[in-house]
C-alpha positions as CSV (number, residue, x, y, z in Angstrom):
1,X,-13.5,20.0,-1.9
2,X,-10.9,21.2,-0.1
3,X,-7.0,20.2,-0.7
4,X,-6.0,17.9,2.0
5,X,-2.9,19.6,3.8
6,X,-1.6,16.3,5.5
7,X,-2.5,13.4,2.7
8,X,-1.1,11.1,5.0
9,X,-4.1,11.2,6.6
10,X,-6.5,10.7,3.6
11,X,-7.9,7.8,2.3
12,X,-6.4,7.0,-0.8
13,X,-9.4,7.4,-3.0
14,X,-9.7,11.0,-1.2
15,X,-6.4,12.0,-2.5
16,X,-6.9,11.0,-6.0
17,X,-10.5,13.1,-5.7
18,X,-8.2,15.8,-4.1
19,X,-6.2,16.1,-7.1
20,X,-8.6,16.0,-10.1
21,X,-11.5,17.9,-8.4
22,X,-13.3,20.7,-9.8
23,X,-15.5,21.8,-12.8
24,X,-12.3,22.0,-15.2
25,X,-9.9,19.9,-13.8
26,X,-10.9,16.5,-15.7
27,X,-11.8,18.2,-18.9
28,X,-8.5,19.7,-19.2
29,X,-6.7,16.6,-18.4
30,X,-8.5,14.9,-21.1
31,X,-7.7,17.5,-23.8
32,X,-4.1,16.9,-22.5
33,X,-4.1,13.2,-22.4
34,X,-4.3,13.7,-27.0
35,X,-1.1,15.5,-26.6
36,X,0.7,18.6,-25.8
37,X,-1.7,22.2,-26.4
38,X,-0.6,25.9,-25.9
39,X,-2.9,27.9,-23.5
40,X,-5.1,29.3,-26.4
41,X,-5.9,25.6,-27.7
42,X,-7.1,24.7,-24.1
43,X,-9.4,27.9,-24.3
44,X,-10.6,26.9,-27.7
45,X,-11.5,23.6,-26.4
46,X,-13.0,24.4,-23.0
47,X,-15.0,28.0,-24.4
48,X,-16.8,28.7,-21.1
49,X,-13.7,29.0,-18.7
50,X,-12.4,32.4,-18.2
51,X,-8.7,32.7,-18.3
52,X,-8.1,33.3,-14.6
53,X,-10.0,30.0,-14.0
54,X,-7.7,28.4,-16.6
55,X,-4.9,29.5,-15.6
56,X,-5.6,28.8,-11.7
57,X,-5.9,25.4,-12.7
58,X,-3.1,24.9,-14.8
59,X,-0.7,25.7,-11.5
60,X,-2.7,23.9,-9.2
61,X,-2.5,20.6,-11.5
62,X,1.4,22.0,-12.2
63,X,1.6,22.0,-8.5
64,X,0.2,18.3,-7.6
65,X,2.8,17.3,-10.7
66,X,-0.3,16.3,-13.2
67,X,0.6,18.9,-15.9
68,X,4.4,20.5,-16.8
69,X,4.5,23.9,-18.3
70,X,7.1,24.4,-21.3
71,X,8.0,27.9,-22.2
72,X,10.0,28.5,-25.4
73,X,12.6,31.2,-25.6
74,X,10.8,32.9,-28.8
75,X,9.4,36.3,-29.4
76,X,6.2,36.2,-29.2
77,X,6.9,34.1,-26.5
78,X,5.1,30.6,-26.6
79,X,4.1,28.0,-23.7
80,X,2.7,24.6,-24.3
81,X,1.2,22.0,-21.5
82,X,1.6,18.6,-21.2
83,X,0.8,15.6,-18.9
84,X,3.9,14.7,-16.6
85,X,4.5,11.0,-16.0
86,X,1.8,11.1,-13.1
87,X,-1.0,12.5,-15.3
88,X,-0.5,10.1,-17.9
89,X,-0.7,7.7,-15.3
90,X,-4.7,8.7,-15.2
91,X,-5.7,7.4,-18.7
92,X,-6.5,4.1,-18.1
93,X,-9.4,5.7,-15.2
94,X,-10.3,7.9,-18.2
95,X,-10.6,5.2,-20.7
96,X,-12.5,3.5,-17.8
97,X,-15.1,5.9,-17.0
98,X,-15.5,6.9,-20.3
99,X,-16.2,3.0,-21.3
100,X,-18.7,3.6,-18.2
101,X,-20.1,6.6,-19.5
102,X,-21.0,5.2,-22.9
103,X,-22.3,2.2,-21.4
104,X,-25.0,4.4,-19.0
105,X,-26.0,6.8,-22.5
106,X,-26.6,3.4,-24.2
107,X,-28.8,2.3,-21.2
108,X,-30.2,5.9,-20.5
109,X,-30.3,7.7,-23.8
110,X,-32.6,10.2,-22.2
111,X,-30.0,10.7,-19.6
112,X,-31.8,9.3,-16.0
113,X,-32.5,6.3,-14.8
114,X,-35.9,5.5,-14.6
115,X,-36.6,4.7,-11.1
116,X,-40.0,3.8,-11.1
């Protein structure tokens, strides 16, 4: 999905999509919502992204104001990401579809619906 260039002209729901969308996006906001990781956690916990991808969307959620980027003045030098007041702001939909989730692989434990 495209980003929307003018979101005054988006439905709300569209911009929310806008913001979160993409294969790592979500997962990577869920790792951040337990607290603060450095770049290598996130790999460790996400071990089929490359580290272009991860980094590309690190900036892009840095950019919408989701994620913040920390970089301490050490040698070797060390950065750390973390939810911003808007990406915390996204837990309770997490908790919800999550609660959602659970409820479907309770329903559908062989993971369809059966719809004959």
């Amino acid at each position: 999905m495209a980003k929307l260039q003018n979101i005054e002209e988006g439905c709300p729901l569209e911009i929310g999509m806008n913001m979160i969308t993409g294969k790592w996006k979500i997962p990577i906001l869920w790792h951040l919502i337990e607290g603060r990781k450095r770049f290598n956690e996130l790999q460790r916990f996400l071990p089929h992204i490359t580290q272009k991808t991860l980094t590309q969307q690190l900036r892009e959620m840095e950019n919408d104001g989701l994620v913040y980027r920390h970089v301490y003045a050490e040698v070797p030098p060390r950065v750390e990401y973390g939810l911003t007041p808007l990406g915390e702001s996204i837990r309770p939909i997490f908790d919800v579809l999550c609660q959602w989730g659970k409820r479907y692989k309770k329903q559908y434990p062989d993971g369809k619906p059966n719809t004959d």
